[in-house]
One Martini backbone bead per residue (centre of mass of N, CA, C, O) as a GRO file, in nm:
protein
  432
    1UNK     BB    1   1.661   2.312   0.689
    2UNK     BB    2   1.722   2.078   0.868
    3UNK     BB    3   1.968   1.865   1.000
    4UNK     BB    4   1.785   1.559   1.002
    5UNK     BB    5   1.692   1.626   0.686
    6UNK     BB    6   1.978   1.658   0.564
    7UNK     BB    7   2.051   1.385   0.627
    8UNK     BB    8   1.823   1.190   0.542
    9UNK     BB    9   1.848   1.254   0.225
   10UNK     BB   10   2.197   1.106   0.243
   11UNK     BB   11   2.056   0.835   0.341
   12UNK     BB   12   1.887   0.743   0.086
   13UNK     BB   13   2.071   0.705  -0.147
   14UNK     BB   14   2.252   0.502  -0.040
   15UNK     BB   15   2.053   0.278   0.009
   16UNK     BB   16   1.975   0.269  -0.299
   17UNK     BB   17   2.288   0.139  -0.294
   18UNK     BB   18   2.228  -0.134  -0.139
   19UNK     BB   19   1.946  -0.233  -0.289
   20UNK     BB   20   2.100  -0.268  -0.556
   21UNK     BB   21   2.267  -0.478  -0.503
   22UNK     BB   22   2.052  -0.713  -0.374
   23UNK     BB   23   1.910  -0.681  -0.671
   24UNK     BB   24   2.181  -0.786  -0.850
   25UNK     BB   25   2.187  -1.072  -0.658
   26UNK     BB   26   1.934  -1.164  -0.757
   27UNK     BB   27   1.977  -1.163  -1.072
   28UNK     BB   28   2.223  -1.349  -1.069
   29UNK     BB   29   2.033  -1.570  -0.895
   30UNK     BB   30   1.829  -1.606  -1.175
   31UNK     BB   31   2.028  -1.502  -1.476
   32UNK     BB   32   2.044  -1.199  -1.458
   33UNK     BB   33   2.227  -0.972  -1.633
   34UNK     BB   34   2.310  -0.702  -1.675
   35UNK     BB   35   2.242  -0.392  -1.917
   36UNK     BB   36   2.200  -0.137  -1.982
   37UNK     BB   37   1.943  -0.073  -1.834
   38UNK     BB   38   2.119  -0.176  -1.560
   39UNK     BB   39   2.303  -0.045  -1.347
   40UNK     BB   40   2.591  -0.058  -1.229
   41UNK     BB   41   2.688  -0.045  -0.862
   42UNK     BB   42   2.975   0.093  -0.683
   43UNK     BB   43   2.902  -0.137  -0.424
   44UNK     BB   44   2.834  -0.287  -0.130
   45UNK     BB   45   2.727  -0.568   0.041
   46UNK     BB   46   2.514  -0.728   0.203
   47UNK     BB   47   2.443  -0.944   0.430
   48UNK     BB   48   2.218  -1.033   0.220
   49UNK     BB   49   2.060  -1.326   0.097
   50UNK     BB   50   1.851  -1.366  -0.206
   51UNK     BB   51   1.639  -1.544  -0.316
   52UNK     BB   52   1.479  -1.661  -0.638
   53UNK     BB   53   1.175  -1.771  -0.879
   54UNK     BB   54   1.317  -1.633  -1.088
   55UNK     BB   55   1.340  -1.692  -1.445
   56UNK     BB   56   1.596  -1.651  -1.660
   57UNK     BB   57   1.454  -1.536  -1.894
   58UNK     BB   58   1.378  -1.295  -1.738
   59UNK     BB   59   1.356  -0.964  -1.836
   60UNK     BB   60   1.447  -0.685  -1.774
   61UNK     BB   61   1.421  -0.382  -1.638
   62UNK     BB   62   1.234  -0.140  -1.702
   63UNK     BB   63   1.207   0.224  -1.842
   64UNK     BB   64   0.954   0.284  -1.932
   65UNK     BB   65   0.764   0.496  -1.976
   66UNK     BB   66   0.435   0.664  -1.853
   67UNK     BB   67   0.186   0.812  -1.925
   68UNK     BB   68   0.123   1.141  -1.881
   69UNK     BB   69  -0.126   1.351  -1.696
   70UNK     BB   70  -0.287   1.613  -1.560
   71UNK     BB   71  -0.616   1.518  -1.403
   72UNK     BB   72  -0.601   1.773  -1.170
   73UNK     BB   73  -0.704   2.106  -1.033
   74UNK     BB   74  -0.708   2.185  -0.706
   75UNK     BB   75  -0.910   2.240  -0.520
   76UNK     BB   76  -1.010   2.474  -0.287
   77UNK     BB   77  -0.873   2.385   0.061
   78UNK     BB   78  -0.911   2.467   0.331
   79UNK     BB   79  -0.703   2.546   0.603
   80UNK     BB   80  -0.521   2.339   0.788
   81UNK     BB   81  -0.333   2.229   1.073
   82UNK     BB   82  -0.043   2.102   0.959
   83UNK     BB   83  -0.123   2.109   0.634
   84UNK     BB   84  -0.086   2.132   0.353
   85UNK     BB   85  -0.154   2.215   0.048
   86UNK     BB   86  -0.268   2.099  -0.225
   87UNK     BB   87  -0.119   1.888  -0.470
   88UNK     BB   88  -0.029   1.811  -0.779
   89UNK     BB   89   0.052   1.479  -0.944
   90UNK     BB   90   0.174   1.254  -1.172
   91UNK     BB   91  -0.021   0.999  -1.301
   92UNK     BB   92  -0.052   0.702  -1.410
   93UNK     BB   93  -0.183   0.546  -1.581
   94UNK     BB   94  -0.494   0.461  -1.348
   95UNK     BB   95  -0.353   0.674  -1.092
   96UNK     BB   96  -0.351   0.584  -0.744
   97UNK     BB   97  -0.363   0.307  -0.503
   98UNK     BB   98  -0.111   0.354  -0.341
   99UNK     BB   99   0.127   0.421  -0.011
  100UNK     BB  100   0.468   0.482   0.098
  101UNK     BB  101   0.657   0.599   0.405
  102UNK     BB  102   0.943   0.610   0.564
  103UNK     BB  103   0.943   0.931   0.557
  104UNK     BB  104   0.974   1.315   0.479
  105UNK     BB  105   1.193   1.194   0.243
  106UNK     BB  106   1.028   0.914   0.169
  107UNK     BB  107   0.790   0.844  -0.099
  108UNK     BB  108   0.533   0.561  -0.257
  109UNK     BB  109   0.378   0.529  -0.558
  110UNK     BB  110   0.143   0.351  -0.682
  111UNK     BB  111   0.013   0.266  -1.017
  112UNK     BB  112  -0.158   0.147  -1.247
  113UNK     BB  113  -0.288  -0.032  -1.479
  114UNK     BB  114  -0.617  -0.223  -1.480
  115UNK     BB  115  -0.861   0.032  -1.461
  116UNK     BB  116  -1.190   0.067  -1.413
  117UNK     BB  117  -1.192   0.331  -1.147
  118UNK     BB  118  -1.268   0.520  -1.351
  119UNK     BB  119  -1.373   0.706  -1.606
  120UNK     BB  120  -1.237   0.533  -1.866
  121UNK     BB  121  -1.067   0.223  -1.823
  122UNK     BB  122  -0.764   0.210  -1.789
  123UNK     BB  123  -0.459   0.095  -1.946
  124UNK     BB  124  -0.136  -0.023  -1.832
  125UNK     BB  125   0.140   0.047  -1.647
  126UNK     BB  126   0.302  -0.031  -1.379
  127UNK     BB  127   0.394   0.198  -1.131
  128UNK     BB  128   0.611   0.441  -1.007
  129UNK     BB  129   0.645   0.710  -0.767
  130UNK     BB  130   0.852   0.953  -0.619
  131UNK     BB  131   0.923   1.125  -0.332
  132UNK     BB  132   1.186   1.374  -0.127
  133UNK     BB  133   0.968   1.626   0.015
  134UNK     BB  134   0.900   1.815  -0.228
  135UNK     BB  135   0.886   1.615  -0.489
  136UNK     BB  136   0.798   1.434  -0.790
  137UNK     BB  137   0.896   1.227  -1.010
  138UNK     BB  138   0.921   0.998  -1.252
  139UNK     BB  139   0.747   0.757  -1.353
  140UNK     BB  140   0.804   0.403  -1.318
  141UNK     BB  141   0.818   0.096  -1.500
  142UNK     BB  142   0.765  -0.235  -1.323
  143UNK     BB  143   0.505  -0.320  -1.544
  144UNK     BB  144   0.472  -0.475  -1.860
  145UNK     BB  145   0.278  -0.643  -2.020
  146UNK     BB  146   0.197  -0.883  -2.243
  147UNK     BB  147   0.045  -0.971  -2.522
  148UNK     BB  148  -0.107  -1.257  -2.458
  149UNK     BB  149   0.063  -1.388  -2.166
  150UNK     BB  150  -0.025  -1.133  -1.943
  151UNK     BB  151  -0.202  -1.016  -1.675
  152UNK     BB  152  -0.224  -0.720  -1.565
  153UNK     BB  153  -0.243  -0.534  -1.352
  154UNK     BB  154  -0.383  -0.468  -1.048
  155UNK     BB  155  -0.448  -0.261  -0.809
  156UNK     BB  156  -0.166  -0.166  -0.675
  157UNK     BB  157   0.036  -0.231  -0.380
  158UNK     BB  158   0.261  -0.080  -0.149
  159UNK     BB  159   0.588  -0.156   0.032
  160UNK     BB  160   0.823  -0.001   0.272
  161UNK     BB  161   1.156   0.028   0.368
  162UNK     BB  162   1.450   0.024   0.500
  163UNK     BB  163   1.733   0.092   0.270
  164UNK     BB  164   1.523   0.071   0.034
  165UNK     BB  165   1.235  -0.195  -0.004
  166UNK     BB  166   1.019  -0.300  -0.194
  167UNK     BB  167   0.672  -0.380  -0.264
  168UNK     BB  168   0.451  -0.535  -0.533
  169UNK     BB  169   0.121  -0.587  -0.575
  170UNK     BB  170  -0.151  -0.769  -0.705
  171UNK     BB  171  -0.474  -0.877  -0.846
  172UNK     BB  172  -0.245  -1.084  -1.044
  173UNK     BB  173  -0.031  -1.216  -0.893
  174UNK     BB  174   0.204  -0.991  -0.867
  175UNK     BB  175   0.527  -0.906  -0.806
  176UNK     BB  176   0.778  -0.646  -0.683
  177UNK     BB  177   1.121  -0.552  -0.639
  178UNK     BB  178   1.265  -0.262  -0.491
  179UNK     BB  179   1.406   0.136  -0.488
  180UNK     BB  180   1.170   0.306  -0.676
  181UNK     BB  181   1.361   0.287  -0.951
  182UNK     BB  182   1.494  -0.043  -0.936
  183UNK     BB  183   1.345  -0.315  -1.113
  184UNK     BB  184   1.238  -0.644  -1.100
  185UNK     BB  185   1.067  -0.869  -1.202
  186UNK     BB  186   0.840  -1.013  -1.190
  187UNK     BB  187   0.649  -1.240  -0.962
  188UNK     BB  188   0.444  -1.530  -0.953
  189UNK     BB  189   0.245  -1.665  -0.766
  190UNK     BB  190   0.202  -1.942  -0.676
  191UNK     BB  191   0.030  -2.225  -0.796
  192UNK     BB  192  -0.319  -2.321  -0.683
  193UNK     BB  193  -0.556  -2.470  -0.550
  194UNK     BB  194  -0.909  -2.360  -0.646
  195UNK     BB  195  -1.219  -2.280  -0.592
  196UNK     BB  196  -1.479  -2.199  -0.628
  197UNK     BB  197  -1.608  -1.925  -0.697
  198UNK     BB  198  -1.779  -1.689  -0.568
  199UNK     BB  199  -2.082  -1.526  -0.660
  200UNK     BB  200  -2.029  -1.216  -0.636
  201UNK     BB  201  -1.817  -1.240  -0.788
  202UNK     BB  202  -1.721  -1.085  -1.112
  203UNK     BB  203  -1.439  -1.092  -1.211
  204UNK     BB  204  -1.213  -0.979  -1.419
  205UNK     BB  205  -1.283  -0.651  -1.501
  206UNK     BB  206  -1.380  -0.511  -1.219
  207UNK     BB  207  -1.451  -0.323  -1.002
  208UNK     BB  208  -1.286  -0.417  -0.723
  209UNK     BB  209  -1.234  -0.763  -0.807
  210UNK     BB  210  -0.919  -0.716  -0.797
  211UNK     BB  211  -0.700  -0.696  -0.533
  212UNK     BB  212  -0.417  -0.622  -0.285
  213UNK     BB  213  -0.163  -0.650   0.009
  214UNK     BB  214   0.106  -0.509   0.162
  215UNK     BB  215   0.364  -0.602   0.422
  216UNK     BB  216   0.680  -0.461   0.528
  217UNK     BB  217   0.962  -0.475   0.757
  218UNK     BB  218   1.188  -0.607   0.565
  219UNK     BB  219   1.392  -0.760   0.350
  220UNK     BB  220   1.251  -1.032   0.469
  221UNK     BB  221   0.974  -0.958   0.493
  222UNK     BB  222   0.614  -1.035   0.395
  223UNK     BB  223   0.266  -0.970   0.358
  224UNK     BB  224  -0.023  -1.115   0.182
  225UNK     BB  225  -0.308  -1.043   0.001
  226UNK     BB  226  -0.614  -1.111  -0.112
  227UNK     BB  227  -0.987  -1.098  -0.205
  228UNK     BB  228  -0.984  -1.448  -0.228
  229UNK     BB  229  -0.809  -1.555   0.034
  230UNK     BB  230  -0.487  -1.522  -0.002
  231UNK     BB  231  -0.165  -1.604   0.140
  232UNK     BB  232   0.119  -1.506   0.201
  233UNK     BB  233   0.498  -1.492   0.240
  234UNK     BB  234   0.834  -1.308   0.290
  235UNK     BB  235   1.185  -1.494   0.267
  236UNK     BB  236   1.349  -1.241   0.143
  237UNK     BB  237   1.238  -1.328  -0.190
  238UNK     BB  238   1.060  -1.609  -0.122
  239UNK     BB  239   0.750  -1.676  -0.175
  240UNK     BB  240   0.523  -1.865  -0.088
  241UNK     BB  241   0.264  -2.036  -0.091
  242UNK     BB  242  -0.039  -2.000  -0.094
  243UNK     BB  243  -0.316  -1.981   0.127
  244UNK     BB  244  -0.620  -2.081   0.084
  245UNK     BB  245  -0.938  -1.913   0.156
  246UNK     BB  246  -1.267  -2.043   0.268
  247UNK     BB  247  -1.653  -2.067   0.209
  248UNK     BB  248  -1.925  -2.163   0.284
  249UNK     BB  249  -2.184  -2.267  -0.014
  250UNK     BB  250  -2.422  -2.469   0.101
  251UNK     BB  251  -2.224  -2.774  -0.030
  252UNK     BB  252  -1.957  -2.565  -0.077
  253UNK     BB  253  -1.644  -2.407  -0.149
  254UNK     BB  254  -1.526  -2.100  -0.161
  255UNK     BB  255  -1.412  -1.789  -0.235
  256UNK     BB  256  -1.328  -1.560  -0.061
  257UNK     BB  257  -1.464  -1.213  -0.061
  258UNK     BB  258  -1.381  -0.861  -0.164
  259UNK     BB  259  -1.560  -0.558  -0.269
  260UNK     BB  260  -1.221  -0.402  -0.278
  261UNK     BB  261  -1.031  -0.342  -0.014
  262UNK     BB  262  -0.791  -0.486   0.128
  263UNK     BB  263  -0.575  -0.600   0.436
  264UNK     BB  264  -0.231  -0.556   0.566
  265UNK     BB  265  -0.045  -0.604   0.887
  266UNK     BB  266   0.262  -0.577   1.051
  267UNK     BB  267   0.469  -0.612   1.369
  268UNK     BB  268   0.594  -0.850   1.296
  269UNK     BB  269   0.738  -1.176   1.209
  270UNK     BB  270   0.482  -1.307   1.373
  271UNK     BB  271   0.251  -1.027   1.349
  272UNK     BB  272  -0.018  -1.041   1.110
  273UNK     BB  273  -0.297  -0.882   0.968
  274UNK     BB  274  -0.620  -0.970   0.789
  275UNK     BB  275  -0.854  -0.871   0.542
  276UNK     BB  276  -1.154  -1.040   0.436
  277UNK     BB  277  -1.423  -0.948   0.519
  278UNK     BB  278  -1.531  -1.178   0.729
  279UNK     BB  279  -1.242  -1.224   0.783
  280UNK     BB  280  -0.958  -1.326   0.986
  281UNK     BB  281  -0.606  -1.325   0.932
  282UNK     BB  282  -0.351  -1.453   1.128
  283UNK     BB  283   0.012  -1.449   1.177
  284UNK     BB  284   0.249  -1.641   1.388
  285UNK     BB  285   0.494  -1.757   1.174
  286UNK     BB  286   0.393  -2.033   1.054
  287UNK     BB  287   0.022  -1.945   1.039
  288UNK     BB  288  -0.233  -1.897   0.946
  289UNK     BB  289  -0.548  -1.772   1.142
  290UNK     BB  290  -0.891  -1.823   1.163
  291UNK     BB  291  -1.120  -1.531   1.196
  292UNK     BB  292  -1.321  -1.289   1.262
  293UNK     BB  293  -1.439  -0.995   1.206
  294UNK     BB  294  -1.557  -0.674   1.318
  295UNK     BB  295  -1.792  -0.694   1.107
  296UNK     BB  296  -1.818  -0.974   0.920
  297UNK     BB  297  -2.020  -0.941   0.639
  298UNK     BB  298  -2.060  -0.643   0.611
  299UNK     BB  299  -1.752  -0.651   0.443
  300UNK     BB  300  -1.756  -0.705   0.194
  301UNK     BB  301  -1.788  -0.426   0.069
  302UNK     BB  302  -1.591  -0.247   0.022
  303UNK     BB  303  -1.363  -0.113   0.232
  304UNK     BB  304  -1.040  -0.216   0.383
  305UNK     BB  305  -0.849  -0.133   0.708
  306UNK     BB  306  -0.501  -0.192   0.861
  307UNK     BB  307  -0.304  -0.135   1.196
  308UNK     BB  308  -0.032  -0.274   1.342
  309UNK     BB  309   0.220  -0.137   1.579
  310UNK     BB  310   0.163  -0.401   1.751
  311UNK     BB  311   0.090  -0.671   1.889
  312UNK     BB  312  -0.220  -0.696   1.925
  313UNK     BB  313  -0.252  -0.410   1.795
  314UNK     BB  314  -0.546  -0.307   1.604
  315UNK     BB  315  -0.652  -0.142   1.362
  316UNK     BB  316  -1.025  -0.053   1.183
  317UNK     BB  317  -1.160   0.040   0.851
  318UNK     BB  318  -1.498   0.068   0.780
  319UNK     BB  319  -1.703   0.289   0.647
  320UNK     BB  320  -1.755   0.456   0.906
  321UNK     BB  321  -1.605   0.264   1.086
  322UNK     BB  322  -1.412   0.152   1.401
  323UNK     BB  323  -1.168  -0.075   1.492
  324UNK     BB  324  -1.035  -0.246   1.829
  325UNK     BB  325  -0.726  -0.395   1.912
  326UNK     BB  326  -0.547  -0.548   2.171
  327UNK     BB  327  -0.375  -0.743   2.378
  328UNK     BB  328  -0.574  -1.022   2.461
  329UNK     BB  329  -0.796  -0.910   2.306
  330UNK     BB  330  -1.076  -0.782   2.122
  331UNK     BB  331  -1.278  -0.633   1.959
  332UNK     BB  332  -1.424  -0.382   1.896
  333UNK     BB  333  -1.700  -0.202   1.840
  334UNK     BB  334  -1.840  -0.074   1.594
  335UNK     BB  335  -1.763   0.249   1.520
  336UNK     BB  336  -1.875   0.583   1.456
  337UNK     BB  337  -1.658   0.845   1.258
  338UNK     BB  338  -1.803   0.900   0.997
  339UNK     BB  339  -2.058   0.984   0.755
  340UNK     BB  340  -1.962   0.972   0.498
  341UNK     BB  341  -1.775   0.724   0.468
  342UNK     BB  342  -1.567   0.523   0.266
  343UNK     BB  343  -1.322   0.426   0.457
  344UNK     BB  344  -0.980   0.337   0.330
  345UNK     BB  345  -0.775   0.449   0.560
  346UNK     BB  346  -0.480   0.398   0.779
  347UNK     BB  347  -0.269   0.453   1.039
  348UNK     BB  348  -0.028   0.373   1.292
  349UNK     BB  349   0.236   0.465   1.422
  350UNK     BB  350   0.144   0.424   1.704
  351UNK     BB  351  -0.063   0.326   1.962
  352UNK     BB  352  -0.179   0.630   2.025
  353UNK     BB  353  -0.178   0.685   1.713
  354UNK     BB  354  -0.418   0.781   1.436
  355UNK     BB  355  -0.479   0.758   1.080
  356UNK     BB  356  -0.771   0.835   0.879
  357UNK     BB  357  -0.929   0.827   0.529
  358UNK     BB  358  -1.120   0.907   0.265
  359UNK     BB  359  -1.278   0.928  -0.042
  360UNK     BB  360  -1.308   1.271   0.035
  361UNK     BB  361  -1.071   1.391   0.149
  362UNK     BB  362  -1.079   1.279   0.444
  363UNK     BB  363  -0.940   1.311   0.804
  364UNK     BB  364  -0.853   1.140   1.062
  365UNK     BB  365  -0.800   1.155   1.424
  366UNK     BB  366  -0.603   0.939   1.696
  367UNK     BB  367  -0.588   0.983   2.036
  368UNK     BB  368  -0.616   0.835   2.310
  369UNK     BB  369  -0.854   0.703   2.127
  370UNK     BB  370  -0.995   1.004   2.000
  371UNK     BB  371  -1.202   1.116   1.783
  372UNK     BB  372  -1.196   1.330   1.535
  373UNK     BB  373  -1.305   1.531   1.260
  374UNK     BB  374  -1.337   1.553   0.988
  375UNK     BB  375  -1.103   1.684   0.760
  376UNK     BB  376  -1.027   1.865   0.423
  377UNK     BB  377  -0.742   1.850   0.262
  378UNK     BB  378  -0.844   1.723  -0.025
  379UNK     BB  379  -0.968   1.650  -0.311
  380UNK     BB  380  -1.216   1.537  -0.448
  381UNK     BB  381  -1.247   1.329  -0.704
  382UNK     BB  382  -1.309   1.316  -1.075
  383UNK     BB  383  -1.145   1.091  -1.241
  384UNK     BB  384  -1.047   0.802  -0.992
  385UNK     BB  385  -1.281   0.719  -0.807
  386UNK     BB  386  -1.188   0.371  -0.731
  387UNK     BB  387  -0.931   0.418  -0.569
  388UNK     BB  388  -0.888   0.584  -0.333
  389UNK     BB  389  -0.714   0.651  -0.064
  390UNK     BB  390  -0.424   0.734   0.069
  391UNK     BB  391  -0.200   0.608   0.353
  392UNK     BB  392   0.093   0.758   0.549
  393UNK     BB  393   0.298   0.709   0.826
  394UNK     BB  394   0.627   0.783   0.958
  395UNK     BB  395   0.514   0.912   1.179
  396UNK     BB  396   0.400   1.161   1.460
  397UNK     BB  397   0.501   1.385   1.227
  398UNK     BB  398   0.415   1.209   0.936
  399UNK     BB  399   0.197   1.263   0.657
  400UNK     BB  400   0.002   1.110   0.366
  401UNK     BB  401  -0.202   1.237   0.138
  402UNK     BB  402  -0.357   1.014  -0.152
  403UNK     BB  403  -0.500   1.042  -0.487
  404UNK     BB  404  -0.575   0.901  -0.775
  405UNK     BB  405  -0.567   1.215  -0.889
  406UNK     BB  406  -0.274   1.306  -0.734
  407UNK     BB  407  -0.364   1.446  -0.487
  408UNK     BB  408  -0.186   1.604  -0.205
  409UNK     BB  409  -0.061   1.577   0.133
  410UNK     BB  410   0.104   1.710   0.438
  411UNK     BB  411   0.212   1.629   0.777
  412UNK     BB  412   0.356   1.880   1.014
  413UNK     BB  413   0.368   1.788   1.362
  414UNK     BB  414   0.230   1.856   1.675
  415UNK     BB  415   0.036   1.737   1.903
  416UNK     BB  416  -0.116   1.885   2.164
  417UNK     BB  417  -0.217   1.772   2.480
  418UNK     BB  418  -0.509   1.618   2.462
  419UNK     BB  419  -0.525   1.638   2.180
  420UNK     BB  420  -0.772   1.450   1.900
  421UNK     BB  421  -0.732   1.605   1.684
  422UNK     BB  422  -0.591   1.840   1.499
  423UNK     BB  423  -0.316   1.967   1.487
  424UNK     BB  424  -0.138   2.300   1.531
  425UNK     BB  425   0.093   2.354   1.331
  426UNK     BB  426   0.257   2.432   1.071
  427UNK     BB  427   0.281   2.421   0.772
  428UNK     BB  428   0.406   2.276   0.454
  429UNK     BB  429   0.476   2.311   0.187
  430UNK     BB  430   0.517   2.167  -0.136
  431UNK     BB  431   0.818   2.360  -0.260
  432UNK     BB  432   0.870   2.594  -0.058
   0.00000   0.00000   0.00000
């Protein structure tokens, strides 16, 4: 282990005692105080002031696990340059839907909650899993419904800051932050008035129904998306009221919808993309404002991800396809470069280099520009096929890609200059 992959490991556990002190500041201005269950940390609090609209009455933070078992045993998968072996992880009843990550020692996935998109139809409790470089730590819950009450997580996004501070969102409109270990209870976005829901929607508890994204860039700010036109930001810890945005069908306006994962990517706290179908939604620091998506309407079905380095300089795959948009300029005309289609996420640690990810368990990667050919990672899902594939790079020189059924895998290393291909580091197994 190098010298500053071991102070990277030292500089962790304390960030998530410094979000600790943060989250325990949150929860004593909104009434919460600690219990048995949510230990106090003598920690030196933070510069953060965070408000929150969260109910004094709100349970603490659960610790109760969610049922875990291994979904399966990693298909043998040829070696790539750069890419660990594929490792199996315990994903939580439902699966795995997010991932986000800091660094190459530490990421976070989401997922669990009510899940049609898998091959059982389960239902559980919203999780979260921690991994630290080397292995997965046993997921933990931040969210479990009451019954008949409030309806459960429905396929959570996560997003991590260095601090460490996340967010949890889900297509049931639940928020929650925490330090990827100790959560403190949901706070749901304000309701706000909406219009007839689309036609094609097809309403809660249909696989791909209810998505949403979160991208946060730091402890004080957040922004989020779901499928069916909502958008919000976190200024602190109090999310905005939603705006929601609509599409005319007809004589009437109804809610934009699509059916899949939606997206959302800020490179400032001024500048944010996301997308919704056909439509295109840039938050410029005051207000959302609308414009076309680079698919247009072809864009309700599927996947849509999109990355976002710099301000106005944003990668986006949808289908077999990517564009690309610089600051100043316009999308470019959508590529084809997957053949598979499918693709699920990309990841751009800077403007230079960008890797996207399919539903297939394949990868692609764009040097200056230039994509290389998918190459298969992951084994193709056999679980939990509608979670999708999930990518995270915390520079370009670390990404994980993970799937619904837990199977993951790393990469580490330099691509030689001028290839637009995959690396030619050598792997790195995790846990070896």
């Amino acid at each position: 282990m190098t010298a500053a992959r071991r102070e990277a490991k030292r500089t962790v556990p304390a960030a998530a005692a410094r979000t600790a002190a943060v989250l325990g500041a949150v929860a004593l201005a909104a009434g919460c105080g600690p219990t048995a269950s949510t230990p106090v940390r003598d920690v030196v609090p933070t510069s953060v002031a965070p408000t929150t609209t969260a109910p004094a009455t709100t349970a603490p933070p659960t610790t109760t696990l969610p049922a875990t078992v291994p979904t399966t045993v990693p298909t043998p998968v040829a070696a790539v340059p750069g890419w660990s072996a594929p490792a199996t992880a315990l994903p939580p009843v439902g699966g795995f839907t997010s991932l986000s990550c800091i660094s190459d020692v530490f990421c976070l996935a989401a997922g669990g909650g009510s899940n049609e998109a898998d091959a059982s139809g389960s239902t559980g409790p919203g999780a979260v899993a921690a991994w630290d470089g080397a292995t997965w730590g046993t997921p933990v819950t931040y969210f479990a419904a009451s019954p008949g009450t409030s309806p459960p997580p429905w396929l959570p996004a996560i997003s991590c800051t260095d601090g460490p501070l996340c967010a949890v969102v889900d297509g049931s409109g639940h928020t929650s932050l925490g330090d990827g270990t100790n959560w403190w209870p949901p706070v749901a976005l304000a309701a706000v008035p909406s219009p007839a829901p689309d036609p094609t929607d097809p309403g809660p508890g249909h696989p791909g129904s209810r998505t949403a994204a979160v991208a946060c860039l730091d402890s004080q700010f957040c922004a989020y998306v779901d499928n069916t036109g909502h958008v919000a930001t976190m200024h602190g810890t109090t999310w905005s009221p939603p705006r929601v945005f609509t599409t005319p069908v007809g004589s009437s306006a109804v809610d934009l919808f699509q059916f899949g994962r939606v997206a959302v990517s800020c490179a400032t706290t001024t500048s944010c993309t996301a997308l919704v179908g056909g439509t295109e939604l840039d938050w410029d620091g005051a207000a959302w404002n609308r414009s076309a998506a680079p698919w247009g309407p072809s864009a309700v079905i599927g996947d849509t991800a999109v990355s976002c380095p710099a301000p106005g300089t944003c990668t986006a795959v949808h289908g077999s396809s990517v564009s690309t948009r610089t600051a100043g300029s316009g999308w470019s005309a959508p590529q084809p470069i997957d053949a598979n289609g499918g693709l699920d996420a990309v990841s751009c640690p800077s403007t230079a280099v960008c890797v996207a990810a399919d539903a297939t368990g394949d990868v692609l990667r764009s040097s200056g520009g230039a994509w290389g050919p998918p190459v298969k990672v992951v084994p193709t899902p056999t679980a939990y096929t509608g979670d999708g594939t999930s990518l995270s790079c915390g520079s370009e020189q670390f990404c994980m890609v993970l799937t619904g059924d837990g199977d993951y895998t790393t990469y580490q290393g330099v691509t030689p200059p001028g290839d637009p291909g995959l690396p030619s580091a050598p792997a790195t197994v995790p846990g070896a």
